[in-house]
C-alpha positions as CSV (number, residue, x, y, z in Angstrom):
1,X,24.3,1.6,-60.9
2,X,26.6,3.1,-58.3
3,X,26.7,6.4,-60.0
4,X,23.0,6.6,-60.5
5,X,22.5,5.7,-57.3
6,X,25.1,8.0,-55.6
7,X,24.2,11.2,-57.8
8,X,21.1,12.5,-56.2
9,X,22.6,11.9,-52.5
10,X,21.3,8.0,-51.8
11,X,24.1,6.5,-50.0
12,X,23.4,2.6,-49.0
13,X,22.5,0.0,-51.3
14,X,21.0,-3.0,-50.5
15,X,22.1,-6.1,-52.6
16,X,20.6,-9.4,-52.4
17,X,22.8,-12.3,-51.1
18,X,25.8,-13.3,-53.7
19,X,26.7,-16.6,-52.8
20,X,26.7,-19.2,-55.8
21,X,23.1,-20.6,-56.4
22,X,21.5,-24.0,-56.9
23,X,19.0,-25.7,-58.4
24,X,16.3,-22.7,-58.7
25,X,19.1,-19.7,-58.9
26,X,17.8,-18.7,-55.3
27,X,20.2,-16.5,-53.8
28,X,18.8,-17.8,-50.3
29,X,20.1,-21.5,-51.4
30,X,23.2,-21.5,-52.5
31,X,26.7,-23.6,-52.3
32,X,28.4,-21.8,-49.3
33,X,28.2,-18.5,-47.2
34,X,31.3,-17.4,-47.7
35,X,32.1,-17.8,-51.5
36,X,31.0,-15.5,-54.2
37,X,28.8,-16.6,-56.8
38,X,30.9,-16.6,-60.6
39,X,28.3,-15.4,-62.6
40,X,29.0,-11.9,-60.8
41,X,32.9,-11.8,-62.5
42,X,33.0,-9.2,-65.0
43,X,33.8,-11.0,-68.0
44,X,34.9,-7.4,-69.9
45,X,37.6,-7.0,-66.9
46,X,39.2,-10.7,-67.8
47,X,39.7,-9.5,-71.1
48,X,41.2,-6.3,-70.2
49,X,43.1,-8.4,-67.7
50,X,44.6,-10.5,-70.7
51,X,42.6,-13.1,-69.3
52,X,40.1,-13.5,-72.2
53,X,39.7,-12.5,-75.8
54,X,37.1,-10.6,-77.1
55,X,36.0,-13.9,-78.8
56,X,35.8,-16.2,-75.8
57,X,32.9,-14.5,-74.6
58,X,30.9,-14.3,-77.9
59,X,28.5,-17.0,-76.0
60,X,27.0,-14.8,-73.3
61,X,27.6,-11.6,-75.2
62,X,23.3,-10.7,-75.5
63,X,23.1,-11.6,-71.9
64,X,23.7,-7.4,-70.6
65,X,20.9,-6.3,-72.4
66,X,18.3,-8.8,-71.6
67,X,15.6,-7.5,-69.1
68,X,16.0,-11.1,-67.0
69,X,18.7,-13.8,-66.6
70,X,19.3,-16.9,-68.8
71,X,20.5,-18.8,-66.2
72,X,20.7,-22.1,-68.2
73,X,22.9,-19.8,-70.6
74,X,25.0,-19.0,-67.8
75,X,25.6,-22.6,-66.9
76,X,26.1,-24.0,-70.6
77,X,28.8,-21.2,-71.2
78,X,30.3,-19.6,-68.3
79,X,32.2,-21.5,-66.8
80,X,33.6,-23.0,-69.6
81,X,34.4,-19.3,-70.3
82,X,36.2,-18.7,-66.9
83,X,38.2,-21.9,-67.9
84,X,40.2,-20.3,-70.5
85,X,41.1,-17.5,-68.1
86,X,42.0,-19.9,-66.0
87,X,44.7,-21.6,-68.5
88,X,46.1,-18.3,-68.6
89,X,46.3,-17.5,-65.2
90,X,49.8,-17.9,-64.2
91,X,50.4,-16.4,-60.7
92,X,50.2,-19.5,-58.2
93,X,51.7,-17.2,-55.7
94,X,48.4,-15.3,-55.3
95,X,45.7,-17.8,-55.7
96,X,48.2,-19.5,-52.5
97,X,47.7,-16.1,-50.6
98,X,44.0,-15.9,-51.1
99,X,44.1,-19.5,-49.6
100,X,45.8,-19.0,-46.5
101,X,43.5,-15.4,-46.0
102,X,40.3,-17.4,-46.7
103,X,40.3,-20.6,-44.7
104,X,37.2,-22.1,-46.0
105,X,37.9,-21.9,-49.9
106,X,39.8,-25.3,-50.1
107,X,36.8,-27.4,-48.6
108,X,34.0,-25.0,-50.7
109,X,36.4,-25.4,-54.0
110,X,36.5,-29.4,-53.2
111,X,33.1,-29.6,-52.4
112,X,32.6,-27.7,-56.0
113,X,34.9,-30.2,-57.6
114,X,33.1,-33.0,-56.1
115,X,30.0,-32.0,-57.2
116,X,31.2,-31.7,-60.7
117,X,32.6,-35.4,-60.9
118,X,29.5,-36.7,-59.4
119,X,26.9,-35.0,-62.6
120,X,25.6,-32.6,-59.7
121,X,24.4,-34.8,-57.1
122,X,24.0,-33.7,-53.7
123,X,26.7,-34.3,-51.1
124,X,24.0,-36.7,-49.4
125,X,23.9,-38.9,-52.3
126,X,27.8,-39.3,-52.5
127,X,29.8,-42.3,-51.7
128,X,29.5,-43.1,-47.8
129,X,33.6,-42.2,-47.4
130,X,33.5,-39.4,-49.0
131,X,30.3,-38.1,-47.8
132,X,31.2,-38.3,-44.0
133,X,34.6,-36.9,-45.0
134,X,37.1,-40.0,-44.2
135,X,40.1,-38.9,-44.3
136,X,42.2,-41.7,-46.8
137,X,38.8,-40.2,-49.3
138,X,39.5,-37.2,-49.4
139,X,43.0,-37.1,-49.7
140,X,42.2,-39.1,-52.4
141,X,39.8,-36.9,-53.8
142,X,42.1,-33.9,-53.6
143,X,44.5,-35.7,-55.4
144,X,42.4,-36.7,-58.3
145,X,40.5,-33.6,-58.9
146,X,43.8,-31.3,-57.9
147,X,43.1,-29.1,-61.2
148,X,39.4,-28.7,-60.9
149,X,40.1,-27.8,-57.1
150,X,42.0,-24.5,-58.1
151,X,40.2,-23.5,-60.8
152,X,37.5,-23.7,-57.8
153,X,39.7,-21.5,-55.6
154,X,40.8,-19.0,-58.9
155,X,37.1,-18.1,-59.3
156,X,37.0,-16.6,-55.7
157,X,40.1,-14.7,-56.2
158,X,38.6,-13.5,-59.3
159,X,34.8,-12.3,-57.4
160,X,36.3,-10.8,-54.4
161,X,39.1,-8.9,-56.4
162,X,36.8,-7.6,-58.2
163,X,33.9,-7.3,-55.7
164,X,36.1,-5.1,-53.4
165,X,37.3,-2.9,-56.3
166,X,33.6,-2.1,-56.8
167,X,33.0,-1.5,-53.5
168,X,36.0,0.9,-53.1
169,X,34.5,2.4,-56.3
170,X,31.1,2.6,-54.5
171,X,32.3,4.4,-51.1
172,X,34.5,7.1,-53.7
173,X,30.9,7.8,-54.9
174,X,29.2,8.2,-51.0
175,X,27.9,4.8,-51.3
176,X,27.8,1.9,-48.8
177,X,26.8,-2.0,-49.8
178,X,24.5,-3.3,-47.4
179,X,24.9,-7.4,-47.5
180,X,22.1,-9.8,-46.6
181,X,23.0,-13.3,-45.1
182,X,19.7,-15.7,-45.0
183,X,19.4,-16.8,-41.2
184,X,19.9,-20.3,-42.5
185,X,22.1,-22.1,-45.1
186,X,20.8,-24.7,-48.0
187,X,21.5,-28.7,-47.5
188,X,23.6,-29.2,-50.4
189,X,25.8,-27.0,-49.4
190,X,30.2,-26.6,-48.4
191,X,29.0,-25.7,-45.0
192,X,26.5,-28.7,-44.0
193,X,29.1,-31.4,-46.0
194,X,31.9,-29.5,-44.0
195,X,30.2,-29.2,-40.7
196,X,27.3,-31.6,-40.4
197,X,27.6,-31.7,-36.9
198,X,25.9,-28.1,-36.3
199,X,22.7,-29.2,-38.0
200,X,20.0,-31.3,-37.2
201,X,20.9,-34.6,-39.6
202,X,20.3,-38.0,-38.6
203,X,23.5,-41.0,-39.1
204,X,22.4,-41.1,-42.8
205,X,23.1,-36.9,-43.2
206,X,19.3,-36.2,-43.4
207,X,18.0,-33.4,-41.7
208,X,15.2,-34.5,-39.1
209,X,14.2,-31.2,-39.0
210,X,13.7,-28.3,-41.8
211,X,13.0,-24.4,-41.6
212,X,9.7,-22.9,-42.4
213,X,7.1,-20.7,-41.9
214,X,3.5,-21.7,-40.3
215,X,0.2,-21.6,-41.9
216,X,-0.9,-18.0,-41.7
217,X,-3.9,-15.7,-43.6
218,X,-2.2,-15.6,-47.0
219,X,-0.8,-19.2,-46.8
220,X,-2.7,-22.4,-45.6
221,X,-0.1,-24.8,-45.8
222,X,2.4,-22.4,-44.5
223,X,6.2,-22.3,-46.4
224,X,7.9,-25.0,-46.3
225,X,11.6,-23.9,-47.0
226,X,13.4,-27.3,-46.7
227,X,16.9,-25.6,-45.1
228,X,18.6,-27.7,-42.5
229,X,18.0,-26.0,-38.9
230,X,21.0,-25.4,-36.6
231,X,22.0,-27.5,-33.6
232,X,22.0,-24.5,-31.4
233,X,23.5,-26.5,-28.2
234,X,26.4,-27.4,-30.1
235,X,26.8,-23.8,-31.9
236,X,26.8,-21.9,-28.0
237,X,29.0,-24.7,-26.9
238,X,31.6,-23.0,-29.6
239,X,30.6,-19.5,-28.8
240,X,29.1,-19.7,-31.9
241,X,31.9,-19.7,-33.5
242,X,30.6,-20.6,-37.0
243,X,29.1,-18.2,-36.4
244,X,31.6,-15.5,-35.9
245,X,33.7,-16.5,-38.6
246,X,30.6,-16.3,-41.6
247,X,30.0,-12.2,-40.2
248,X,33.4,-11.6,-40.4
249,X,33.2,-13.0,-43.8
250,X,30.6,-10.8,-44.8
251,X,32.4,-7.6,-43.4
252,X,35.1,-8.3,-45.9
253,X,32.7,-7.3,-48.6
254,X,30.2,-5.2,-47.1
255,X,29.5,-2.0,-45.0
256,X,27.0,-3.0,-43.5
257,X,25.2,-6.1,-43.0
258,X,21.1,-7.6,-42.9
259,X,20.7,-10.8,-41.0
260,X,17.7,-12.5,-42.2
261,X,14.6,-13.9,-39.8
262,X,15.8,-12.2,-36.8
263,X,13.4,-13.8,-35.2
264,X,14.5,-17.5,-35.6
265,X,17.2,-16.1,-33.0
266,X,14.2,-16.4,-30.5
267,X,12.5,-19.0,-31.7
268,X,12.1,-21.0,-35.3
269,X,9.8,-22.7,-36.9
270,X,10.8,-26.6,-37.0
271,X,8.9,-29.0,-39.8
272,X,9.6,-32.5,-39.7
273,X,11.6,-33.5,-43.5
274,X,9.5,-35.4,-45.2
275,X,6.4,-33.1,-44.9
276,X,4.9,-31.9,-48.1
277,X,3.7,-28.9,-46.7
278,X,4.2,-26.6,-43.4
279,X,1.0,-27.7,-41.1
280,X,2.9,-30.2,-38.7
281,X,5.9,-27.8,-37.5
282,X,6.0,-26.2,-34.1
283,X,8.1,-23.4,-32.8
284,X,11.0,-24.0,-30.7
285,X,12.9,-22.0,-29.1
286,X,16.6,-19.9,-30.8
287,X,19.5,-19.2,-29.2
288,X,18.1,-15.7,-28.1
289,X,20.5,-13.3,-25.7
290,X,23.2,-15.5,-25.8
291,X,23.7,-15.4,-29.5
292,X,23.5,-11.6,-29.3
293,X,25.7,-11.3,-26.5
294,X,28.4,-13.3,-28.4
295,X,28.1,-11.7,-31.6
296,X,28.2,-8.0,-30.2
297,X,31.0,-9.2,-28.4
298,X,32.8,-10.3,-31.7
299,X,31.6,-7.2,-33.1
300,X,31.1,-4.5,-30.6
301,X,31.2,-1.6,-33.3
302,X,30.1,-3.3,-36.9
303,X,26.4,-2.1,-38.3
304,X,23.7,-4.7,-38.2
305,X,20.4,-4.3,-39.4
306,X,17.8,-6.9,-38.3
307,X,15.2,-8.4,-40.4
308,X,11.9,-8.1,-38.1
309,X,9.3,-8.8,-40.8
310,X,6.6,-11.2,-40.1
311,X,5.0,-12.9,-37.3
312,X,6.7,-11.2,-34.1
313,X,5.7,-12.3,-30.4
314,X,6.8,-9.7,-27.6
315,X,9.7,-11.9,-27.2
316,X,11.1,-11.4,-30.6
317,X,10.5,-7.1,-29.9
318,X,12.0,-7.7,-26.5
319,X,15.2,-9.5,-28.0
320,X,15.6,-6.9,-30.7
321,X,15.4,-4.1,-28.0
322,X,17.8,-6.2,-26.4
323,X,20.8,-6.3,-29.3
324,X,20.1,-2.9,-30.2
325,X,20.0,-3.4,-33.8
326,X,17.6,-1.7,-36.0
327,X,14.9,-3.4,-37.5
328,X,13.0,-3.2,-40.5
329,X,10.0,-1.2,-41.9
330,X,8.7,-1.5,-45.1
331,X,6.5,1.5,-46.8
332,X,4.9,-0.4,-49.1
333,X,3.0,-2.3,-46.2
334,X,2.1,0.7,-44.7
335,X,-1.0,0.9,-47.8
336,X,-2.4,-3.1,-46.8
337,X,-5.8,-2.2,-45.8
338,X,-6.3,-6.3,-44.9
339,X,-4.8,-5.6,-41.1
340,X,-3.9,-2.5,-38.9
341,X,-0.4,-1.7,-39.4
342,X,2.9,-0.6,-38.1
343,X,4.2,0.6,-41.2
344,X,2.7,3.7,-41.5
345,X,5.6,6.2,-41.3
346,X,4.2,8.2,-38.3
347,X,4.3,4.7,-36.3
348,X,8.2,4.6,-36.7
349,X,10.6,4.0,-34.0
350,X,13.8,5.8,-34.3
351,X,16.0,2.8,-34.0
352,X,14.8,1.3,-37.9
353,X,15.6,1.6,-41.3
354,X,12.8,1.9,-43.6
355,X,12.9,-0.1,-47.1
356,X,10.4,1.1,-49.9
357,X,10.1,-2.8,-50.6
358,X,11.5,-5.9,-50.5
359,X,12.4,-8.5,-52.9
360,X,9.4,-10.0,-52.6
361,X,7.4,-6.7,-53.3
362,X,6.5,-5.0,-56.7
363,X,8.5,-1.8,-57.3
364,X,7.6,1.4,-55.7
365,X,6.1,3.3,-58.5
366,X,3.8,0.0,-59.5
367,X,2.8,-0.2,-55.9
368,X,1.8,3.5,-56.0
369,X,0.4,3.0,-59.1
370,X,-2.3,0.6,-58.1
371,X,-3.0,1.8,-54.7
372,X,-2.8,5.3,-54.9
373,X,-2.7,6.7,-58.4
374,X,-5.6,6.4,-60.8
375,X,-4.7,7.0,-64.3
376,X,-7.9,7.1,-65.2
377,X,-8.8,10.5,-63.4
378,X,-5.5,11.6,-63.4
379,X,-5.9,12.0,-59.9
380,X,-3.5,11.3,-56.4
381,X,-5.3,11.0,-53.5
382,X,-3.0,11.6,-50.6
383,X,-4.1,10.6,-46.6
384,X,-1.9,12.9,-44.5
385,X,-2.9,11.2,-41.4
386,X,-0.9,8.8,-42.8
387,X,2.1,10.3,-43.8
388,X,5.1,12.5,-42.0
389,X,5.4,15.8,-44.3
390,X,8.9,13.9,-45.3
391,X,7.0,11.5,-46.6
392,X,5.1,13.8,-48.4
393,X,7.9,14.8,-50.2
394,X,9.3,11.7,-51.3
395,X,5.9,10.6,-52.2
396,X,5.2,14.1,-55.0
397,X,8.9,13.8,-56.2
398,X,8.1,9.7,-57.6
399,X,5.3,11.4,-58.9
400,X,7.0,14.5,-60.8
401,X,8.6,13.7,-63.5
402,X,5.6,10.7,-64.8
403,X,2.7,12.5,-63.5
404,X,3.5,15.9,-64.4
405,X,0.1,17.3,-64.6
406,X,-1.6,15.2,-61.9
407,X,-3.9,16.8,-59.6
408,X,-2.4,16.1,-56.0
409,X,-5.4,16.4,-53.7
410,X,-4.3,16.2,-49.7
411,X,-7.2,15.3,-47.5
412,X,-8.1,13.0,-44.0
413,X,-9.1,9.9,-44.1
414,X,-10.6,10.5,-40.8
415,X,-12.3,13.7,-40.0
416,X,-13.1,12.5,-36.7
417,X,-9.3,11.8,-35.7
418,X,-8.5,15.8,-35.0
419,X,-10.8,17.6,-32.7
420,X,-12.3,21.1,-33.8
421,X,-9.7,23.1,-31.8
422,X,-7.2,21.8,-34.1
423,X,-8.0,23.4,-37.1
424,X,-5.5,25.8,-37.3
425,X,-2.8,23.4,-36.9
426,X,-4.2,21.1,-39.5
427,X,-4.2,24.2,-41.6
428,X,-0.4,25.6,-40.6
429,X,0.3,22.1,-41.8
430,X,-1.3,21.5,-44.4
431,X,0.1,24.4,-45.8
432,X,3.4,24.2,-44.8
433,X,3.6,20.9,-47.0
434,X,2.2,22.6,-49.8
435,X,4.0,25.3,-50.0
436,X,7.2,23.3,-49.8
437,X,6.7,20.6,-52.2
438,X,5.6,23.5,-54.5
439,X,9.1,25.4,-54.0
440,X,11.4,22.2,-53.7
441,X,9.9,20.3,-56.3
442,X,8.7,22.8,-58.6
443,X,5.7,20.6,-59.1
444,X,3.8,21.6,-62.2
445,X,0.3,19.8,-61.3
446,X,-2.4,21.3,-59.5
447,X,-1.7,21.0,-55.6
448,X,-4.5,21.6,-53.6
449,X,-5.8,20.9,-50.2
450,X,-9.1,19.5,-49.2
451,X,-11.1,18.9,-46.0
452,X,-13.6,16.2,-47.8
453,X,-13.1,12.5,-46.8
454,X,-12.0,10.5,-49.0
455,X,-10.6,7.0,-48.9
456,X,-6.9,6.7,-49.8
């Protein structure tokens, strides 16, 4: 992946969150936002390691070829797998360094532990000492489940050993890992059992709040994400200290770093729990300057890229100019014809990145495929109103190698748009592009300009 993504001069890679998921194999609900999730440990360096035999990992050995996940395979087998490294693991002294480097693994590898003796219930369904952390309980607790604890904590030596060898291997090869933390973190999680206090949870530990998304255009009932909302009194009271301590976290294994739903930091979306769908929430208002001010504080000099997508008020644009963090675009939503919008490349600010897609997007070529491309005429129709003559280029080299004998025809959408004294510019233009994708590319289809109208 690294190599093929390094070779032809890309050098940032996007990765999903890689926390340890939960019921659903989300990567936006998982177990903690610190640890690493195991099903990432290179089973092929444990036995290299002397960790494993060849033979212990017979179970998930069809699992690298298969086009999706068997995560119920993963569950049966893994981490009875990483068990038997386990008994074989016989330096103490370094699982006890990762442990005082790491402050948070001993409650997450309890928590773990925990869940395990309790057939995978939620922390909210524990017993009431041990749920609200008394301290005789967990003592207790630590005692009894001492073993299951550090195989807990030996799992997260394992991912970020190997997790930071691959990302050394990745900046060798020009390339930076770009992390993604969700905004919020999932209920049965190490960090709401740890820290209850910073969320919205009532004397019994159930939230009286959740995180969602109102009803909009494509979704009636709105999203109802169920995530415990942040007591954002008692997080400034800190200086968001929680806060601090999860990005710092993150810089440990990335580069650079997306922060999820910016725009919760101005204001979020609160539904009562309980609520079967999103209709009854209201916004309230986020943190806003003060959480930026205390973060760029933290982190006057570390790369942050803020996820701006969705429904933005001026406020949200105004606290985003504020922090100085790039936002997002997204090409693929430059081609919605359903609403006008700021996607189109020429609309760009400088201070952005621009994403092809995002997780929740087809890929690129299928996207082009069914807006642009026809295989049926064997045709590209190409608005240049619409795109920069970069644009233009990235657009014909997807198209090489598959569509090698596609006619390319370049054209306005919208005659009307240039006045009649521009017609030698258009032209230089035009032609400019032409000629260039011809000599960079080497394009072997028929590239040819047109005046006509057409619709894109």
């Amino acid at each position: 992946m690294i190599y093929t993504t390094g070779s032809p001069g890309q050098q940032l890679w996007q990765v999903l969150p890689i926390g340890p998921t939960s019921f659903g194999d989300s990567p936006y609900q998982s177990f903690s936002a610190f640890a690493g999730n195991p099903y990432f440990i290179d089973l092929e360096q444990l036995c290299e390691d002397g960790l494993l035999q060849k033979e212990d990992c017979v179970p998930l050995a069809d699992q690298a070829d298969r086009a999706a996940i068997d995560y119920a395979k993963q569950y049966q087998y893994r981490y009875a797998i990483l068990k038997k490294a386990y008994s074989r693991f016989d330096n103490p002294n370094e699982i006890n360094r990762f442990r005082k480097a790491h402050n948070w693994v001993d409650d997450y590898a309890l928590f773990m532990a925990l869940k395990d003796s309790y057939n995978g219930l939620a922390w909210t369904q524990w017993p009431s000492a041990i749920r609200k952390r008394e301290r005789h309980a967990l003592e207790k607790a630590r005692q009894e489940l001492q073993s299951e604890v550090n195989f807990y904590v030996f799992l997260q030596l394992l991912f970020y050993t190997q997790w930071k060898k691959l990302a050394a291997y990745a900046r060798a090869h020009n390339v930076k890992i770009i992390g993604d933390i969700p905004i919020y973190v999932a209920l049965d999680s190490a960090d709401a059992w740890v820290n209850p206090e910073l969320f919205l949870l009532d004397e019994e530990d159930r939230p009286v709040l959740v995180a969602g998304c109102p009803p909009d255009a494509f979704t009636a009932d709105g999203q109802l994400w169920g995530n415990p909302l942040y007591r954002w009194d008692l997080m400034q009271e800190t200086g968001f200290q929680w806060w601090k301590e999860r990005l710092s976290g993150a810089f440990e294994l990335y580069d650079c770093l997306r922060i999820d739903h910016f725009r919760g930091f101005e204001s979020y979306y609160a539904i009562p729990y309980g609520d079967k769908t999103a209709r009854n929430g209201a916004w309230q208002k986020g943190p806003g300057k003060a959480f930026v001010d205390s973060i760029k504080e933290a982190f006057p000099d570390l790369p942050i890229i803020a996820e701006d997508l969705g429904y933005l008020t001026p406020e949200v644009r105004e606290l985003l100019e504020y922090s100085g963090f790039p936002g997002m675009k997204i090409l693929q939503f430059a081609f919605d014809a359903r609403e006008k919008s700021d996607y189109i490349p020429f609309k760009y600010p400088k201070n952005c990145v621009v994403y092809t897609g995002t997780h929740d997007n087809d890929k690129i070529i299928e996207q082009l495929n069914e807006k642009i491309f026809s295989l049926e005429k064997k045709r590209v129709f190409v608005d240049i109103t619409t795109f920069t003559h970069e644009s233009l280029l990235i657009l014909f080299a997807i198209f090489k190698e598959k569509y090698s004998e596609a006619e390319i025809i370049c054209g306005y959408n919208n005659a009307k748009a240039y006045s009649s004294d521009k017609t030698d510019i258009e032209s230089k233009w035009l032609s400019r592009g032409i000629g260039e994708v011809r000599s960079v590319l080497g394009y072997p289809g028929n590239l040819k300009p047109s005046q006509d109208n057409f619709k894109g």
